[in-house]
TORVOTOR-863241 format. One record per residue (C-alpha): x, y, z. Coordinates in steps of 0.5 Angstrom, whole numbers. Each point is the difference from the previous one (the first is absolute). Layout:
<sites>
     X     Y     Z
     X     Y     Z
...
</sites>
This chain:
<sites>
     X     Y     Z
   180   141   241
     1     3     7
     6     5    -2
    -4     1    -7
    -2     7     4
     5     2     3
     4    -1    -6
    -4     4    -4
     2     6     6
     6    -1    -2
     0     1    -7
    -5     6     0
     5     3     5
     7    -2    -3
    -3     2    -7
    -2     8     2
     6     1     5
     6    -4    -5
     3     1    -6
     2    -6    -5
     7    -2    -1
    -1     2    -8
    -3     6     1
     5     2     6
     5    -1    -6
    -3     4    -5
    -1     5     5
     7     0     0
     2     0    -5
    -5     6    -3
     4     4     6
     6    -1    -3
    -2     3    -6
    -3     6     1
     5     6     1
     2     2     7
    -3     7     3
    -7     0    -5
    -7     0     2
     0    -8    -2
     7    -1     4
    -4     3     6
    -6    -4    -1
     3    -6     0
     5     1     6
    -7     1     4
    -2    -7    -3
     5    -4     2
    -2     3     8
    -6    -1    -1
     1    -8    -2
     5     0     6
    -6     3     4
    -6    -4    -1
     4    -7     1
     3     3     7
    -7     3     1
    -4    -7    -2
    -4     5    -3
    -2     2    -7
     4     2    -6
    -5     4    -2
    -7     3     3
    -4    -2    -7
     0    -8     2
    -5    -1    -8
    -4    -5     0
     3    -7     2
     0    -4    -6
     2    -7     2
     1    -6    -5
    -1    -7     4
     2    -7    -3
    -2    -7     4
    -1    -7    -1
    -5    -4    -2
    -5     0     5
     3     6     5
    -6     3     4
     0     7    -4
    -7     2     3
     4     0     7
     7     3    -3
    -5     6    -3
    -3     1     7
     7     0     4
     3     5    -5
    -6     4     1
     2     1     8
     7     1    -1
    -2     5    -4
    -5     4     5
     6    -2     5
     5     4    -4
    -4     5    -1
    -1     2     7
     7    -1     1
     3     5    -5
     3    -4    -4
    -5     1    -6
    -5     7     0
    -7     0     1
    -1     0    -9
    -6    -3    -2
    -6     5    -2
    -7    -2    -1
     0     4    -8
    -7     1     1
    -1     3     6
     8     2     1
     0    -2     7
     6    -3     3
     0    -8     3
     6     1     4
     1    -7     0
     3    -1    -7
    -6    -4    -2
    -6     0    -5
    -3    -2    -6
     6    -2    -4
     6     2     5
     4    -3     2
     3    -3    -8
     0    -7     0
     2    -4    -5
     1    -9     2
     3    -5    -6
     0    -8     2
     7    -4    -1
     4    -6     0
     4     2     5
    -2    -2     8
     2     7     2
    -4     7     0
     3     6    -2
    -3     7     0
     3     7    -2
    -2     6     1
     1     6    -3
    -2     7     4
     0     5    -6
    -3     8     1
    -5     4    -3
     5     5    -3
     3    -5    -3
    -6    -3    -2
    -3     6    -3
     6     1    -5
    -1    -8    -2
    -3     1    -8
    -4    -4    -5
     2     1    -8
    -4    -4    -6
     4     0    -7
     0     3    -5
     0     7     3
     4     7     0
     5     1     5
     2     8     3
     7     1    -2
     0    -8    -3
    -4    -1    -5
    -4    -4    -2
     0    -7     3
    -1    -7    -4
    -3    -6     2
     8    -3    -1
     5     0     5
     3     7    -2
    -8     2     3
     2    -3     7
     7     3     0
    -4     8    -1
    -5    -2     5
     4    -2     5
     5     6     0
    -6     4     0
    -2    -3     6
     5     1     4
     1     7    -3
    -7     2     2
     1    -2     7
     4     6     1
     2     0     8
    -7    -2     2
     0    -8     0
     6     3     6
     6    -2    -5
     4    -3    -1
    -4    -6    -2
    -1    -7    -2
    -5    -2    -6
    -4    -6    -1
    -2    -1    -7
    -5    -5    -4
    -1     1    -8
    -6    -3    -2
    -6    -5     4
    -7     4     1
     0     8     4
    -1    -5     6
     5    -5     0
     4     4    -3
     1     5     6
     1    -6     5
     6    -3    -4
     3     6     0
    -1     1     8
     3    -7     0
     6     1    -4
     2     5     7
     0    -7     4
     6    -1    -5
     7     1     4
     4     6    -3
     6    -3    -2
    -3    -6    -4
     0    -2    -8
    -6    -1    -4
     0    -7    -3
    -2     4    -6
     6     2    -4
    -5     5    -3
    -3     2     6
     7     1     3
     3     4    -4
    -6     5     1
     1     0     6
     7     2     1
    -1     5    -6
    -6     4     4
     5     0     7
     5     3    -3
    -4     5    -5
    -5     2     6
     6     2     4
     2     6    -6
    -6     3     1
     2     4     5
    -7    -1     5
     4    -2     6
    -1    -1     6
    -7     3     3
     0     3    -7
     6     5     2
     4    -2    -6
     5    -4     0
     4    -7    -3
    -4    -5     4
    -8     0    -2
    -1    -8    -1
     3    -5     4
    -4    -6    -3
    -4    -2    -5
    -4    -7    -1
    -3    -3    -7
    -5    -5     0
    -4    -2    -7
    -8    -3     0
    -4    -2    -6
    -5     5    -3
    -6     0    -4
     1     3    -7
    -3     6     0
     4     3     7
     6     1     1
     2     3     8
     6     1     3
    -1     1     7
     5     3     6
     0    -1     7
     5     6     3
     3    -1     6
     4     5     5
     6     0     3
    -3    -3     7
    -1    -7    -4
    -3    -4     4
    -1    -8     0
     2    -5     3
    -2    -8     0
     0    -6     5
     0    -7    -2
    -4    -4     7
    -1    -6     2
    -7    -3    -2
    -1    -3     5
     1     5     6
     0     6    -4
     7     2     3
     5     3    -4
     6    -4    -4
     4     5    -3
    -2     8    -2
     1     2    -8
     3     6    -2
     4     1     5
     7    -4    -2
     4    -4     6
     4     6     2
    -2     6     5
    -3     6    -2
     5     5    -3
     0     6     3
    -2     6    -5
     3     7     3
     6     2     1
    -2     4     6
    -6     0     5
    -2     8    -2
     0     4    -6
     7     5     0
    -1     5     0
     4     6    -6
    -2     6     5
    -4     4    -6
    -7    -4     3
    -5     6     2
    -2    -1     7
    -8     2     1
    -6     0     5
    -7     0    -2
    -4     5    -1
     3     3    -6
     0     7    -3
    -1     1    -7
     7     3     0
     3    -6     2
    -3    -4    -5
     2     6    -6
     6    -1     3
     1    -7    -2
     1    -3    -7
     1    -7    -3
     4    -5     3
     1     2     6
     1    -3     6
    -5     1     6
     1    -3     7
    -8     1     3
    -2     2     7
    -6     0     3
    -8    -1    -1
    -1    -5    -7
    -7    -1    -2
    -2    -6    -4
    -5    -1    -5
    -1    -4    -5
    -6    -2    -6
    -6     0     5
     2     7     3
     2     3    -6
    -8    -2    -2
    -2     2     7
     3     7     1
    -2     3    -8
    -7     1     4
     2     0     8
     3     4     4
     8    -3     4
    -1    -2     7
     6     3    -1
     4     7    -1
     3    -2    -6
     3     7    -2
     7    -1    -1
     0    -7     1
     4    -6    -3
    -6    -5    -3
     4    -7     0
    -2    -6    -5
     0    -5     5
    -5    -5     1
     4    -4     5
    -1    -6     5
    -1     3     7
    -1    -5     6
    -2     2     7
     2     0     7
    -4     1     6
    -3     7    -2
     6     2    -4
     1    -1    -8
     7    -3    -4
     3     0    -7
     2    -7    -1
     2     3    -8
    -2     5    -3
     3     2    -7
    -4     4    -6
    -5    -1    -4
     0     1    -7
    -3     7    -1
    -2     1    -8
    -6    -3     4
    -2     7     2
     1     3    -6
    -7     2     0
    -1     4     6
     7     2     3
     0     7    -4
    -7     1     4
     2    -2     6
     6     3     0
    -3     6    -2
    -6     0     5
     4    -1     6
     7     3    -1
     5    -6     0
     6     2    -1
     4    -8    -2
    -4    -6    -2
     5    -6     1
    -1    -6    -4
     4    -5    -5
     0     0    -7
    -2     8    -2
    -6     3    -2
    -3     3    -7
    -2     6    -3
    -5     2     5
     4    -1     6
     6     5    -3
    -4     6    -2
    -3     0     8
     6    -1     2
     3     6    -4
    -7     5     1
     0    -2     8
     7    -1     2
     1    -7     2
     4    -6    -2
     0    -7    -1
     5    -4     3
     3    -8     0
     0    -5     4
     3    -6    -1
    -5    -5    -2
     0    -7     4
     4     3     5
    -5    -1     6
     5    -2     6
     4     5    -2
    -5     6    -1
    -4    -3     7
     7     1     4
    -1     8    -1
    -7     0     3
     1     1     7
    -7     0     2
    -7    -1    -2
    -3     7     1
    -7    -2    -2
    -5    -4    -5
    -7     3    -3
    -4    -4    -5
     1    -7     3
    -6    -2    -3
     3     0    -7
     5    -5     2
     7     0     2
     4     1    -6
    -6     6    -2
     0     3     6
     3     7     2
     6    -1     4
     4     5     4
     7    -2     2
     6     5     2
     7    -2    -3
     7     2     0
     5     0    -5
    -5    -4    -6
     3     1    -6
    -2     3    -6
     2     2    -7
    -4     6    -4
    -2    -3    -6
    -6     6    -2
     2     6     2
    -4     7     0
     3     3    -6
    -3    -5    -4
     6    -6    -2
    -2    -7     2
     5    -5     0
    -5    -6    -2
    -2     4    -7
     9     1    -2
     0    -7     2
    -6    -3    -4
     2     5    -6
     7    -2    -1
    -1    -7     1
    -5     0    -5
     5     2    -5
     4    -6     1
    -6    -4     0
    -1     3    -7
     7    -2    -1
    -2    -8     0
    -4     0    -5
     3    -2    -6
     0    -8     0
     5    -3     4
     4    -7     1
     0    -3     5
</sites>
C-alpha cells in the first residue's frame, strides 16, 4: 500500500478543484434553460468561468471545501488502521497546499486546528467487500449548502402545502418544501438527496448518501423513480433559480432512497447540495494502493463550460471605487450591476460577534464588508487568495444592522440575501446589500490584486479580517436603500407556486 497516500492526495485535490462529468452536464443544461440577459443567465455564465478556472488553476472550485466525508470500501483483511492514518496525512497535506480550506473548528473553544483535522473530522465511513479491490468516494460539500440540509417527522403541517401524512403524498410535500425553503442560500441551483424513514440519524446519513448517486441515473424503484423525475421537473417551475434570483433552472438532481422505520416515526431526510457538487471516486489496487481507474468522471475529457473566458460586458455595469458616499448608494437600485474597485474588507461570523463590542482595526466608514471566508496561502512575507468566493450571509443577520450602523458601511456583499433586519438598516442608513455569485472563488480570486492586510489572525483563516484591493469585482444590487429586496420577491413568488402544488398529484 505504498501509493494508498498519494492516491488519496490526489483524490482530495481532483475532488475540490474538478467537477464531475454528470454534473457538468447538468450544469449545462440548467444554462440552456434560463433566459439570456437575467440575473440567473448571469450567475451562470460566471459559473461555467470559474469551473474552467479552477481546473486550470488546479485549485478550488469554491473556497468552503465542508467536511470531507469519505465512503471507503475494502477486502477482507485490508489494514484500515493504516488506511485511516494515511488519509489523515493527506489531509493535512492538501490543506497546506490550498486545495481544502483550513475548516475545522473546536466547538467548544471556537479555535481553528488549521489542519482539518479533529475530533470527528475528517468523515470516515469504511465497509468490507467481496471484491479484491478498494474503492473510496468522497464527497466535498459546504457549510452553505449543509445549513439548508432539513429534517421533517410526519404527520406535520407544512407553509403553503399543508399538512403532510405518513404516505407518499406526505414525502412528495416535504420534499418540495425542502427545496422551496433553501431559497438561494444552498448556492442553487442545487441537488437533493433524500432518505424516507430509518431513525434521525441514519436517516440523515442515507440522504447524504443518495448525493454519491450520479445524476443521470434511474432508481431501481418504479415508485421512487417516478418521484424522482416529478420533483426535478416541478422544483424548477418554482422560480428560485440560480442563486435564488429567480429563474427556470433551481434543481439539477434529486436522489431517493427508503430505510425501514420504527412504528411510531416517520422521517424524511434531506440532503441539499450546491451547484459546486463535488465528488468523485477511485477504485485502487489493493495491494499498492495505486489508482485503477476514477468514478464519476466517464472516459472522455472534461467539457468546457463557458463560452468565453470573461463575463460580457452589456455597457449598462456601474463602474465604482470604494469608499462609497451615501449618494451613491442612494443612487443605486435593485438589479444593478456593479463593477467594484479598490478596498474590500472581509468579515464573517466570528467578526460580526467580535465587532458588536470592539472597535475595527480599520476605518470602515464608507467601506464595502465582504462575506468571505477564503483559502489564503502565503508566500514569503506576502499573502495570496487561492479562492475566495462568498458566504452565505443570513448567518449575519443578527448583528449586520448594528454593525452597519455602528461604523458607516455603505455595502455589505455576500450571497443569498438578508432578512428584515438588515433591510431597514439599509433604508435608515443608506447602504445596500449587494450579490456575488456563490462558489465562484477563482473567479472572484482573479479580482484581488493584492492582499493589503489581515487582522485577527488568531480566529482562523476563514474568521479572519481580510484586506484586499480588487479591480472590476462583480456585483448585482439585490437590497438596496430604499427598502426592496430582491431575495423577499423572490421568496414570496415562489411561495405562491409552492402553494400551487398542494393539491394531490400523480405521479
Amino acid at each position: 500500500m505504498n501509493q494508498f497516500r498519494a492516491s488519496m492526495l490526489d483524490l482530495i485535490t481532483e475532488t475540490s478543484t474538478n467537477l464531475p462529468a454528470d454534473v457538468r452536464r447538468a450544469i449545462k443544461a440548467a444554462a440552456k434553460r434560463e433566459r439570456a440577459g437575467t440575473q440567473s443567465d448571469l450567475a451562470l455564465q460566471t459559473v461555467a468561468i470559474n469551473v474552467d478556472m479552477a481546473v486550470t488553476n488546479t485549485a478550488p472550485i469554491c473556497q468552503d471545501t465542508g467536511m470531507p466525508t469519505f465512503e471507503i470500501k475494502t477486502p477482507v483483511g485490508a489494514n484500515q488502521i493504516v488506511m485511516k492514518q494515511q488519509i489523515l496525512e493527506a489531509i493535512v497535506e492538501a490543506t497546506k497546499l490550498g486545495k481544502l480550506r483550513p475548516n475545522t473548528v473546536d466547538s467548544l473553544t471556537g479555535k481553528n486546528s488549521g489542519n482539518n483535522l479533529g475530533e470527528g473530522a475528517p468523515i470516515l465511513h469504511f465497509e468490507q467487500w467481496e471484491n479484491d479491490e478498494i474503492e473510496v468516494k468522497l464527497i466535498l460539500k459546504g457549510g452553505g449548502c449543509e445549513n439548508k440540509n432539513i429534517q421533517y417527522a410526519l404527520p406535520m403541517e407544512l407553509p403553503h402545502l399543508g399538512r403532510a401524512d405518513r404516505n407518499i403524498e406526505g414525502v412528495r410535500k416535504c420534499i418540495l418544501h425542502a427545496v422551496w425553503q433553501a431559497q438561494g442560500q444552498g448556492c442553487s441551483v442545487g441537488a437533493i438527496g433524500v432518505a424516507i424513514g430509518g431513525d434521525r440519524t441514519s436517516g440523515y446519513s442515507y440522504a447524504k448518501m443518495q448525493l454519491f448517486r450520479e445524476l443521470d441515473d434511474i432508481n431501481p424503484n418504479p415508485e421512487l423513480a417516478k418521484l424522482e423525475a416529478y420533483i426535478l421537473e416541478n422544483a424548477n417551475k418554482l422560480g428560485v433559480g440560480m442563486m435564488g434570483f429567480g429563474g427556470e433552472a433551481t434543481l439539477i438532481g434529486c436522489k431517493i432512497g427508503a430505510f425501514h422505520r420504527l412504528p411510531a416515526c416517520f422521517f424524511i431526510s434531506v440532503a441539499y447540495d450546491c451547484w459546486a457538487y463535488r465528488r468523485l471516486g477511485v477504485v485502487l489496487d489493493a495491494s499498492t494502493g495505486a489508482i485503477k481507474r476514477w468514478l464519476y468522471k466517464g472516459d472522455t475529457p472534461e467539457m468546457k463550460m463557458a463560452a468565453a473566458e470573461q463575463l460580457p460586458l452589456t455597457g449598462r455595469e456601474i463602474r465604482l471605487t470604494t469608499p462609497l458616499s451615501e449618494a451613491q448608494v442612494r443612487g443605486m437600485k435593485v438589479g444593478d450591476v456593479l463593477l467594484l474597485n479598490g478596498m474590500l474588507h472581509m468579515g464573517r461570523d466570528t467578526l460580526h460577534t467580535h465587532l458588536m463590542t470592539h472597535d475595527s482595526p480599520v476605518d470602515l466608514n464608507g467601506a464595502a464588508l465582504y462575506h468571505c471566508g477564503p483559502v489564503s496561502l502565503k508566500k514569503g512575507d506576502k499573502w495570496f487568495m487561492n479562492a475566495a468566493g462568498p458566504t452565505t450571509s443570513i448567518r449575519e443577520e443578527p448583528y449586520q444592522g448594528a454593525i452597519i450602523k455602528k461604523f458607516g458601511l455603505r455595502a455589505v456583499i455576500g450571497k443569498g440575501g438578508m432578512g428584515a433586519k438588515t433591510l431597514a438598516a439599509l433604508k435608515e442608513c443608506g447602504a445596500v446589500y449587494l450579490s456575488a455569485i456563490g462558489g465562484a472563488a477563482q473567479y472572484y480570486a482573479k479580482c484581488i490584486e493584492e492582499v493589503e492586510g489581515v487582522d485577527f489572525l488568531e480566529f482562523g483563516v476563514p474568521e479572519a479580517m481580510w484586506h484586499v484591493r480588487v479591480k472590476d469585482f462583480p456585483v448585482i444590487v439585490t437590497m438596496d436603500s430604499h427598502g426592496n429586496s430582491l431575495h423577499a420577491d423572490v421568496e414570496k413568488a415562489s411561495a405562491a407556486e409552492l402553494a400551487k402544488m398542494a393539491a394531490p398529484a400523480s405521479f
